[in-house]
Each structure stands twice: as C-alpha cells, then as structure tokens.
C-alpha positions as a Markdown table, in Angstrom:
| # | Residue | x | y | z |
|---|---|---|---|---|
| 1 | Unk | 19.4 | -85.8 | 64.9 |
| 2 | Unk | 16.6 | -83.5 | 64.5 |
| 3 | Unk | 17.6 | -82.6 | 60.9 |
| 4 | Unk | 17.7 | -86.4 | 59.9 |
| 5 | Unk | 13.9 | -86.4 | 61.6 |
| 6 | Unk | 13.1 | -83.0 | 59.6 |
| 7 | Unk | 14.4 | -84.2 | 56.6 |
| 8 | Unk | 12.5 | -87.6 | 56.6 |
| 9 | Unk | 9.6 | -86.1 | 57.8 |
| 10 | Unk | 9.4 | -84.1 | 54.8 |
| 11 | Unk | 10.1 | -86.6 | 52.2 |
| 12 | Unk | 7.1 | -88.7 | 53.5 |
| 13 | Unk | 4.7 | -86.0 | 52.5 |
| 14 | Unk | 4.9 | -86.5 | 48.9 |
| 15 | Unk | 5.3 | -90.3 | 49.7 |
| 16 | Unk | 2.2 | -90.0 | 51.1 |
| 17 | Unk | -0.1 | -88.3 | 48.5 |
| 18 | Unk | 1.9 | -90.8 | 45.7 |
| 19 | Unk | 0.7 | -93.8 | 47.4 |
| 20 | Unk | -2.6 | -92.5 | 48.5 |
| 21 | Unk | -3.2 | -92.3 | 44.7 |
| 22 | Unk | -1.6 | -95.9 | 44.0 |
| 23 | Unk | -4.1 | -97.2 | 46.1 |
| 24 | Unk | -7.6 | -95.3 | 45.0 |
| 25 | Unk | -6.4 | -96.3 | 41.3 |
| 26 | Unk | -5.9 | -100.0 | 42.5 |
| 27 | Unk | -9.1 | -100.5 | 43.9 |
| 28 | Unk | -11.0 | -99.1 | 41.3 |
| 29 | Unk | -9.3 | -101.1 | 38.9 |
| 30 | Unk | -10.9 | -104.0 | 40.9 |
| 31 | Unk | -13.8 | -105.6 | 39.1 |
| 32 | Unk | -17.2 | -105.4 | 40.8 |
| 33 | Unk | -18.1 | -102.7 | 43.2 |
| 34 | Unk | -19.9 | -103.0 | 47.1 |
| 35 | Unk | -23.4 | -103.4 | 45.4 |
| 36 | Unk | -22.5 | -106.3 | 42.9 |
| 37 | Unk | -23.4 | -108.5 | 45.9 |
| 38 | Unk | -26.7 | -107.0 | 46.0 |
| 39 | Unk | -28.5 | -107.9 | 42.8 |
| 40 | Unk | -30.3 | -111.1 | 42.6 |
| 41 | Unk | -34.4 | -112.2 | 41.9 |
| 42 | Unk | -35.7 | -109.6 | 44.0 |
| 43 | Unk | -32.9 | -106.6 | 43.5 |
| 44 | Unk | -33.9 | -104.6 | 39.9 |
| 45 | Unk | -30.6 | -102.9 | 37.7 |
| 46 | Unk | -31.9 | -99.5 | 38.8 |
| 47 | Unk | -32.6 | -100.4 | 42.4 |
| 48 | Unk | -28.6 | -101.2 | 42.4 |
| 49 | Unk | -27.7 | -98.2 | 39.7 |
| 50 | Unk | -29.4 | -95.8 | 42.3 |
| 51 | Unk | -27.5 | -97.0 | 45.1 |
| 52 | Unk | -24.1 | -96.4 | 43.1 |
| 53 | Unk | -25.6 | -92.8 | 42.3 |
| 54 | Unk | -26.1 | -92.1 | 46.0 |
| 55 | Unk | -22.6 | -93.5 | 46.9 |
| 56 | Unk | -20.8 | -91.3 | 44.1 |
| 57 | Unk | -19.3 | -94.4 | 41.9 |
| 58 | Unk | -20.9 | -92.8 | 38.9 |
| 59 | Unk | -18.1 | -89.7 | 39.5 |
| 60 | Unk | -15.3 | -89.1 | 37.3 |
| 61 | Unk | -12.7 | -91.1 | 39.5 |
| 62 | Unk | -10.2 | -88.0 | 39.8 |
| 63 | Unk | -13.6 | -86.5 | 41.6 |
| 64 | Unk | -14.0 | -89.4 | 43.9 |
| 65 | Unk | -10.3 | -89.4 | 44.9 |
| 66 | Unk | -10.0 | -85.4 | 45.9 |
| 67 | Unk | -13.4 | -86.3 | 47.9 |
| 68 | Unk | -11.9 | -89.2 | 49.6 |
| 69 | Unk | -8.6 | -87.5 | 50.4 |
| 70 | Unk | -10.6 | -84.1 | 51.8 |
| 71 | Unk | -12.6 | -86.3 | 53.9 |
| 72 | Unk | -10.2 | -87.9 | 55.1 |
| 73 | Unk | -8.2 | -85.0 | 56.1 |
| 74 | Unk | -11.0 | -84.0 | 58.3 |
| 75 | Unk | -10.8 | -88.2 | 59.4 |
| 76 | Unk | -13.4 | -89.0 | 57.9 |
| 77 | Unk | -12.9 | -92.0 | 56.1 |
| 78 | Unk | -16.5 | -92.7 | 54.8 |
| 79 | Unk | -19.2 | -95.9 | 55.7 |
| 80 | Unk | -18.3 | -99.4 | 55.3 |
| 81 | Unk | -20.5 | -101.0 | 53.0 |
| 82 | Unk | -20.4 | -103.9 | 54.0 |
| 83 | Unk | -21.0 | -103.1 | 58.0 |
| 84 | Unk | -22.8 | -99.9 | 57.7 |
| 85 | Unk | -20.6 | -98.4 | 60.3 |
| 86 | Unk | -17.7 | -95.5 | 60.1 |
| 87 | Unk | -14.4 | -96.9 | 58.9 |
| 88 | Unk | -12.4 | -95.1 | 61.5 |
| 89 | Unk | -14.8 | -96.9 | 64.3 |
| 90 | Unk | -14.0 | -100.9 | 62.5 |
| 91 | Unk | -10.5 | -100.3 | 62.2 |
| 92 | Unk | -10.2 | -98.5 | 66.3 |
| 93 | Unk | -12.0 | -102.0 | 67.4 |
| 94 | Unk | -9.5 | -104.0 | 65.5 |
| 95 | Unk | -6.4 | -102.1 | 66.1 |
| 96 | Unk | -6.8 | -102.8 | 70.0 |
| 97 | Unk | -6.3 | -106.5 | 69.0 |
| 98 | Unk | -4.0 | -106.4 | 66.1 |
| 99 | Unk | -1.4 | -104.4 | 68.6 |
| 100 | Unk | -1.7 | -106.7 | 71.3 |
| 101 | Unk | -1.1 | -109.3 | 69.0 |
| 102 | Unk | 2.1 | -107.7 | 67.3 |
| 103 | Unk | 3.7 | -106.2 | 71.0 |
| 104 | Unk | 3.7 | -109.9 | 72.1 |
| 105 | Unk | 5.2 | -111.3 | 68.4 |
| 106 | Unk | 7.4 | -108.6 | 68.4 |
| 107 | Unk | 8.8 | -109.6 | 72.3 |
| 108 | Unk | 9.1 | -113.1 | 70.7 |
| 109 | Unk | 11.1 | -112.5 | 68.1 |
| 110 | Unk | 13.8 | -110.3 | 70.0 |
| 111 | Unk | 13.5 | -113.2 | 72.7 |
| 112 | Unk | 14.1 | -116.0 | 70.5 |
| 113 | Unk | 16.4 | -114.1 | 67.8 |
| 114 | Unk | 18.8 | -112.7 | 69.5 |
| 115 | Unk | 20.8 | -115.4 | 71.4 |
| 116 | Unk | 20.1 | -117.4 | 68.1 |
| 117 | Unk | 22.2 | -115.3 | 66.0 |
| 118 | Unk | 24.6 | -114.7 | 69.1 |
| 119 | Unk | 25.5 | -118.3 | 69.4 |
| 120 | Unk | 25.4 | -118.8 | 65.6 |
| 121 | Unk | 27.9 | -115.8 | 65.5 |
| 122 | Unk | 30.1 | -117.0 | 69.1 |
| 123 | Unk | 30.6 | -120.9 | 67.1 |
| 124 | Unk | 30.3 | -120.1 | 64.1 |
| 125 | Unk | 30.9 | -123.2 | 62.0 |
| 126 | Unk | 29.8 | -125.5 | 64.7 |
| 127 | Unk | 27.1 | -128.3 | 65.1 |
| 128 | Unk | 25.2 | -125.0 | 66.9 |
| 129 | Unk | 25.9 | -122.5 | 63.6 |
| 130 | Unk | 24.5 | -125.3 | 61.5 |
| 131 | Unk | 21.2 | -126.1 | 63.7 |
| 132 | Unk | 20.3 | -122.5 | 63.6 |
| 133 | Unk | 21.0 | -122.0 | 59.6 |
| 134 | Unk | 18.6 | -125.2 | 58.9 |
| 135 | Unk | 16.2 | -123.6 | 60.9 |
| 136 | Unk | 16.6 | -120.4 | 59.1 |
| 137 | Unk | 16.3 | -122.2 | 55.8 |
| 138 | Unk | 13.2 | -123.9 | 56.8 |
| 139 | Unk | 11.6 | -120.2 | 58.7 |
| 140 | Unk | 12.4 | -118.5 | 55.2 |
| 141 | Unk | 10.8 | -121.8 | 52.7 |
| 142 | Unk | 7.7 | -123.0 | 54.8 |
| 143 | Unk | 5.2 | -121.0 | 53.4 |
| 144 | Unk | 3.4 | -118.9 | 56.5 |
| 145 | Unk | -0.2 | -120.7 | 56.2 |
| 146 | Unk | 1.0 | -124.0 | 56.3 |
| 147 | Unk | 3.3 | -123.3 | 59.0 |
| 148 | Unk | 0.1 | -121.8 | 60.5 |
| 149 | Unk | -2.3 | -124.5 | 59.6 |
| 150 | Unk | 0.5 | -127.2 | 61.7 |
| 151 | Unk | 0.3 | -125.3 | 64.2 |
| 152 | Unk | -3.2 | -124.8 | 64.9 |
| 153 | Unk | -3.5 | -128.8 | 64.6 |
| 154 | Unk | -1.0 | -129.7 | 66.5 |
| 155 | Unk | -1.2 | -127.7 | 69.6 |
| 156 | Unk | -5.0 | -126.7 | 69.1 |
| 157 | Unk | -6.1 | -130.1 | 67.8 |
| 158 | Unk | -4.2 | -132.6 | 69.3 |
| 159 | Unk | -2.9 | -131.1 | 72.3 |
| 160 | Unk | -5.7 | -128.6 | 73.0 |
| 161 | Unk | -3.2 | -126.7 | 74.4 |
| 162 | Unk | -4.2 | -123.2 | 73.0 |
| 163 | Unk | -7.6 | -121.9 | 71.4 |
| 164 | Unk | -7.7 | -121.7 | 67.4 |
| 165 | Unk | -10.0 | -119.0 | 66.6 |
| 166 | Unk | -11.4 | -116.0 | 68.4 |
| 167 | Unk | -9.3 | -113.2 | 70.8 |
| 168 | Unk | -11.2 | -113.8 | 74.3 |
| 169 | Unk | -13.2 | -116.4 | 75.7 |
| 170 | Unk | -17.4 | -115.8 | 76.3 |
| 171 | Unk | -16.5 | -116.9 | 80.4 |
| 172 | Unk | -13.9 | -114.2 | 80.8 |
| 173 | Unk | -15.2 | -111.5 | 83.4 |
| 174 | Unk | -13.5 | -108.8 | 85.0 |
| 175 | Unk | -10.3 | -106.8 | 84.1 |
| 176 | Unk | -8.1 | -109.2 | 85.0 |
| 177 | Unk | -9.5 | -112.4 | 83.3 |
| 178 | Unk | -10.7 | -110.4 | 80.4 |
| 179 | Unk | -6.3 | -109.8 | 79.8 |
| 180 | Unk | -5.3 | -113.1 | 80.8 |
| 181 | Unk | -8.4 | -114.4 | 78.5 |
| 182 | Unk | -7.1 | -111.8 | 75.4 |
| 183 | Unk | -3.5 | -112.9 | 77.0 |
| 184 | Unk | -4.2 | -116.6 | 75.9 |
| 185 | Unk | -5.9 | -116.4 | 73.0 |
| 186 | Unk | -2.6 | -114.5 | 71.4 |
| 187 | Unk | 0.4 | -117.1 | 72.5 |
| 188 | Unk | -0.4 | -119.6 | 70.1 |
| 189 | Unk | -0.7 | -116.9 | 67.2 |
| 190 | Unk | 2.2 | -114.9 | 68.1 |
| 191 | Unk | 4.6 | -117.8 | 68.9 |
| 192 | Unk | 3.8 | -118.9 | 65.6 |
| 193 | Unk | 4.8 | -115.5 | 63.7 |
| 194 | Unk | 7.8 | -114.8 | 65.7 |
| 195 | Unk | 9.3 | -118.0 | 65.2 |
| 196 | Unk | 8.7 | -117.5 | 61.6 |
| 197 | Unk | 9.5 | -113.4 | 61.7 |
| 198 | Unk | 12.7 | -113.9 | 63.0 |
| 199 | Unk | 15.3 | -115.4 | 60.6 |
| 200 | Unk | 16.2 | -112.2 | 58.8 |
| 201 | Unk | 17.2 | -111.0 | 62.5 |
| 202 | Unk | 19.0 | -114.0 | 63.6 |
| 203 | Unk | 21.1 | -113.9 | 60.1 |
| 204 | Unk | 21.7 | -110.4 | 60.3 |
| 205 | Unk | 23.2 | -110.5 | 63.6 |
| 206 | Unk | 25.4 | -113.9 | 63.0 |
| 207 | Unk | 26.8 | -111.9 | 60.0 |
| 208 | Unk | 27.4 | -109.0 | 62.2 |
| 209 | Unk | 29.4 | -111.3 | 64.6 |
| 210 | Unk | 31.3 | -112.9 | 62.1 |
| 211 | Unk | 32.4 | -109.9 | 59.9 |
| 212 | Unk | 33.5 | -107.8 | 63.7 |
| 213 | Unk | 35.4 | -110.9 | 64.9 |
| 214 | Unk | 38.0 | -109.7 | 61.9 |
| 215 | Unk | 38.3 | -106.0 | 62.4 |
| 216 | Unk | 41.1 | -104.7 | 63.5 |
| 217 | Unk | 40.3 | -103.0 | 66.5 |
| 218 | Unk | 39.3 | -106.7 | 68.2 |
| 219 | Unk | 42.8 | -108.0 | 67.1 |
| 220 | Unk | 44.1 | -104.7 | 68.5 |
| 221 | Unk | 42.2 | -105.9 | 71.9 |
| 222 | Unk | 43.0 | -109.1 | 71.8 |
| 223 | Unk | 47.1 | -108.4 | 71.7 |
| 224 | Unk | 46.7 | -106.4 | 74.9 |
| 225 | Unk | 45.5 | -109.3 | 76.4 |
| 226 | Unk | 42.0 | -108.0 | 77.1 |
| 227 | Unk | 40.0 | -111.0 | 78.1 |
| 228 | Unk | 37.7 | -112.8 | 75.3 |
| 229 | Unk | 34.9 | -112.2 | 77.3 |
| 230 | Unk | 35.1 | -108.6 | 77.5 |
| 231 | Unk | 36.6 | -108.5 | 73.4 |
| 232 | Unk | 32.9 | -110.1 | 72.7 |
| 233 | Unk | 30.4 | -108.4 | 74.8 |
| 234 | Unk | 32.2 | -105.1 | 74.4 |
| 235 | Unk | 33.4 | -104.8 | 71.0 |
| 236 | Unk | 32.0 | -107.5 | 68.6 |
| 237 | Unk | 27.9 | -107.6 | 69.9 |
| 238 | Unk | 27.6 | -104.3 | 70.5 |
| 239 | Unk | 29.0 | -103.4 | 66.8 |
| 240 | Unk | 26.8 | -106.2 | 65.8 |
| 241 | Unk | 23.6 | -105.1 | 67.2 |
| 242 | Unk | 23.3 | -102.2 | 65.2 |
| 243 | Unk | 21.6 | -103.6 | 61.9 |
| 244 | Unk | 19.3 | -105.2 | 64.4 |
| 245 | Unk | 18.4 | -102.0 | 65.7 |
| 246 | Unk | 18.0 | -100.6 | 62.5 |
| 247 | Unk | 15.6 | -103.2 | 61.5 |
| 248 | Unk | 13.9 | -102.8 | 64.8 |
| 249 | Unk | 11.4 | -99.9 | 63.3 |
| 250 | Unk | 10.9 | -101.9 | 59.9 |
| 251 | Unk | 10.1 | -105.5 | 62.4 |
| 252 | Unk | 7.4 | -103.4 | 64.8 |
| 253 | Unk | 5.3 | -102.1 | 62.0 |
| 254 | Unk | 6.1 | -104.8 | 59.5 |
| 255 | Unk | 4.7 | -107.1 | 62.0 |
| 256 | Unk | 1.1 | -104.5 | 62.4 |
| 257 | Unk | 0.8 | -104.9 | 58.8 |
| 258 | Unk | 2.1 | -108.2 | 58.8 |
| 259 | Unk | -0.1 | -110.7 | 60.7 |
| 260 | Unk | -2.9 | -110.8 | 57.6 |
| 261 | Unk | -2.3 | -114.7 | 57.6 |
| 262 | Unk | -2.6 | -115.6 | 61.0 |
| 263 | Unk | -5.5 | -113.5 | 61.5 |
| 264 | Unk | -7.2 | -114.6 | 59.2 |
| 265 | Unk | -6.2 | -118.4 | 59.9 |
| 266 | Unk | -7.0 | -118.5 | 63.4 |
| 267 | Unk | -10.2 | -116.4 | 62.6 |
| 268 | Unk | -8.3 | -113.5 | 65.5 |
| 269 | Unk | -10.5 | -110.1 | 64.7 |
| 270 | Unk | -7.5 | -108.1 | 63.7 |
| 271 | Unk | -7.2 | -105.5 | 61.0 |
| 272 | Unk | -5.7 | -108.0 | 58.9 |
| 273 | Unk | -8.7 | -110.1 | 58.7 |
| 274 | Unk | -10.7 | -106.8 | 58.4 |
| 275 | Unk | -9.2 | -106.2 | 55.2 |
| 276 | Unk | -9.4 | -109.8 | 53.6 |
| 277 | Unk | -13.2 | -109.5 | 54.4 |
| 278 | Unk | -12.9 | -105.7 | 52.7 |
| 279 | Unk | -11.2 | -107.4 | 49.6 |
| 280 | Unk | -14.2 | -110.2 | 49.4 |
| 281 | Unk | -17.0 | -108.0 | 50.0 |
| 282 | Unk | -15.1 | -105.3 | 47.7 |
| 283 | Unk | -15.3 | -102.6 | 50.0 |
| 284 | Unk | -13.6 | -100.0 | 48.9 |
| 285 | Unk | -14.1 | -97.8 | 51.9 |
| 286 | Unk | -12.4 | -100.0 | 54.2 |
| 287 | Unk | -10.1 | -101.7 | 52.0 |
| 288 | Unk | -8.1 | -98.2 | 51.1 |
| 289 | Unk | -8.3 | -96.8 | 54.6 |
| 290 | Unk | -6.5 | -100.1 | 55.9 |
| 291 | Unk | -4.3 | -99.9 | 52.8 |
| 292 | Unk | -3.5 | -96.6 | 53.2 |
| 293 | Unk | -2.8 | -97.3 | 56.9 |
| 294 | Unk | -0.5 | -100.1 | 56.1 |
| 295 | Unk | 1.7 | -98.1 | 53.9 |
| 296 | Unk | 1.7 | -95.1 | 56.3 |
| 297 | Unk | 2.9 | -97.5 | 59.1 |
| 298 | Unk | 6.1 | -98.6 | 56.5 |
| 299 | Unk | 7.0 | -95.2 | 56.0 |
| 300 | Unk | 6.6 | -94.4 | 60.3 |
| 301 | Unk | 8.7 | -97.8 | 60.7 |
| 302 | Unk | 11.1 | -96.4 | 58.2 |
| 303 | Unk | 11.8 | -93.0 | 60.2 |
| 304 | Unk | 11.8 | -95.0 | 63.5 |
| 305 | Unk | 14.8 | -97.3 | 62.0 |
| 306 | Unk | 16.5 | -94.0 | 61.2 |
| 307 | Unk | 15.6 | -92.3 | 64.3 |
| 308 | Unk | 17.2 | -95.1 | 66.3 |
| 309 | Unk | 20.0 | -95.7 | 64.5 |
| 310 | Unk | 21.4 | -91.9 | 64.5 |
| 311 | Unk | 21.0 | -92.3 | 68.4 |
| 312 | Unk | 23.6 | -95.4 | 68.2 |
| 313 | Unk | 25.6 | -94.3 | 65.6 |
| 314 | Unk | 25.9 | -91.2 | 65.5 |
| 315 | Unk | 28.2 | -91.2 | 62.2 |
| 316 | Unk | 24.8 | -90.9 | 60.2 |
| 317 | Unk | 24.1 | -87.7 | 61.4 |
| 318 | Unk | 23.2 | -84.8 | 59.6 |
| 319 | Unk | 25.3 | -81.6 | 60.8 |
C-alpha cells in the first residue's frame, strides 16, 4: 500500500506545477486587473498606472508567475486587493466555515444515500426502484441554484424554519451557543447539497447490488442453502460498497470545492463565496490561491480514493 501512496504522491508533483501554471495564465487572460475599479472623476491614468507598477502587473508574466510560485513556497500568497489583508489569513477565516459546512453535507449524503441505493438495489424493479430513479433524474436535471433558491423560500420564507443568509446569529454567546448557532445556520444549506450530491452515490451502489446479485459466488451461496439475509449483507453489499468507497475521497473534497452555489446563495461566508467576490473584484491574488487550492484538494481527494480502496481491496496493490 505504501508504493501505491509513493507512486501517487509523486505523479501529483508535476500535476501540481502544470496546473499552477493553468491557472496564472487563466487569470491573466481575464480582462481588467484589481485597479480597473479604481479610476473614475477623481482617480488620474498615472495615479492607477503607478499602482500597477508597485504591484508588478507591468512584469513580463513568466516573471510574475516564478514570483508568485517562490512566494508561495515560503506561504506567502501575496495581499488581497480588494481587502487589503494576506490571502492565507481570508481563506484560514473561511475555511473554518466552509469545512463545517461540507463535514455535515458530506454525513448527509452517506445518511440519505446509502439505504437509497440499498433498497433500490434489494427491489430492484419495484414501485421502491422506480421512486428512487425519478428522484435521481430530478437530483441530476434541477439545476443546483434553483434547487437552492426553493429551498431558501420554502423553509426560510414560508416556514421560517431555518435562516437564509449568514453562518451564526449576532445573539449567540458562549461556546456552546456559538456551535449550536454555527450548527443552525448550516442544516438548511447542507441538507440542500446532500440531497442534491447524492445521486451519483445512490446509482452507483444500486448498480453494484444489481450486477453482485448475478455472480456466481452468490448462486454458489445460495445452493448451500445459506440464508438470503446473510447472502446479501455478506456477499452482495459488502462487494457493492466498494465503488462507494472509492468515491468517498473524490465526495469529501469535491464537496470543499463544491459548495460555491450555496454559499454564495444563502450569502454563508465560505471560500466559495470568497472566490465569486475574487472573480468580481478581479483579484488575482485571491482568486489563484483559492483556485489553486481547489485543484490541490481534487488531486488529495484523488490519493484518498486510492488510499482507501487498496485497504478494501487489496487486489489493486502494488507489490
């Protein structure tokens, strides 16, 4: 198992520098720069042409992008423009919310997926199979911000059931109510992803059950009168829970990267709202770091997948 690690841990490194250079050509490719904003009536062209002098934009862009990536190194990932504040300090005070946010939607998703795509799987063909593909047709064709938008009128509007915006209330005080506050603020959000997130899961694992109910080693069990029971919990799910657990490292940091919508819908200060107002505002500062991080947390989710499936099935094993 520690070869498959080595060996992915290596191939991430050039990976790494390939997309780091994706995304410094990408966002200078964007039109506009931080201090387009900036000129109106009272703001003169050399006022702003000064300004892109002291901040290095005039550099050849190979120069700025050996800069960036040596400062960076050291984790230093320059001054938002827009906040006047280190990058690495905006993206530590939204990362605290973003995770909490994606541990509960990720909880929700296993919760709700799995004995989905169980009893899809168990009666398959049934009025049961059928409920659970509709609502996998309708999970994978609602677009997420209408989905989003429902939900926020429905059970924020007309129920006032949940908050819509914000991740803890003014009134909270002390440790306690300041978690059941943050607590609060997230169920609404991250009931709404999971029940969206989790259709890829539940059809993996009903096509798992299906395709193991016609191997031959559950024939072979069933013929020796081993009861159905046991056939199913023992042979089928198990088999079938291993694309599941392959996904599982792909679901956890999709999800980190993944929750730009509803941020930015229910106004939740997350890193994915922090990098729609990067994209507005065109700061490039904060909008590679947070790309960069993004595409880092793929390639982590991608050796976690592997890393969990060699400990369950051992056939993929390098010797």
């Amino acid at each position: 198992m520690w070869k498959t690690i080595l060996r992915r841990v290596i191939l991430m490194i050039p990976q790494i520098i390939i997309l780091s250079l994706f995304i410094f050509l990408l966002a200078k490719m964007m039109p506009g720069d931080p201090f387009t904003g900036l000129i109106n009536g009272k703001t003169s062209a050399a006022q702003i042409a000064l300004l892109r002098k002291e901040a290095g934009l005039n550099d050849p862009w190979y120069i700025q992008y050996v800069r960036w990536v040596n400062n960076a190194l050291h984790g230093n990932f320059g001054m938002s423009y827009q906040y006047n504040r280190p990058v690495i300090e905006l993206i530590s005070e939204r990362a605290t919310n973003t995770l909490y946010l994606s541990i509960l939607s990720v909880l929700l998703t296993y919760i709700i997926a799995i004995p989905l795509g169980i009893w899809a799987g168990r009666y398959e063909g049934s009025w049961i199979d059928n409920s659970i593909q509709f609502y996998n047709f309708i999970a994978l064709s609602v677009p997420p911000f209408v989905f989003y938008l429902l939900g926020i009128a429905l059970f924020g509007f007309v129920w006032h059931w949940f908050p819509t915006s914000g991740s803890i209330s003014v009134s909270a005080s002390g440790g306690f109510g300041i978690f059941l506050s943050r607590l609060y603020h997230i169920i609404l959000p991250s009931l709404l992803i999971a029940l969206l997130s989790n259709a890829g899961t539940v059809q993996y694992l009903r096509s798992g059950i299906v395709d193991n109910k016609l191997e031959d080693y559950v024939k072979t069990a069933r013929s020796k009168g081993v009861p159905e029971r046991v056939v199913f919990n023992r042979h089928i799910l198990r088999n079938s829970l291993l694309p599941v657990a392959a996904f599982l490292g792909n679901v956890i940091t999709g999800l980190l990267g993944g929750t730009i919508f509803a941020e930015t819908i229910f106004a939740y200060p997350g890193m994915g709202k922090l990098f729609i107002d990067s994209v507005s505002a065109r700061d490039y500062t904060v909008m590679t770091s947070l790309v960069l991080l993004y595409g880092c947390l793929t390639l982590l989710g991608n050796l976690l997948s592997d890393i969990i499936m060699s400990i369950v099935d051992p056939r993929i094993r390098i010797d």
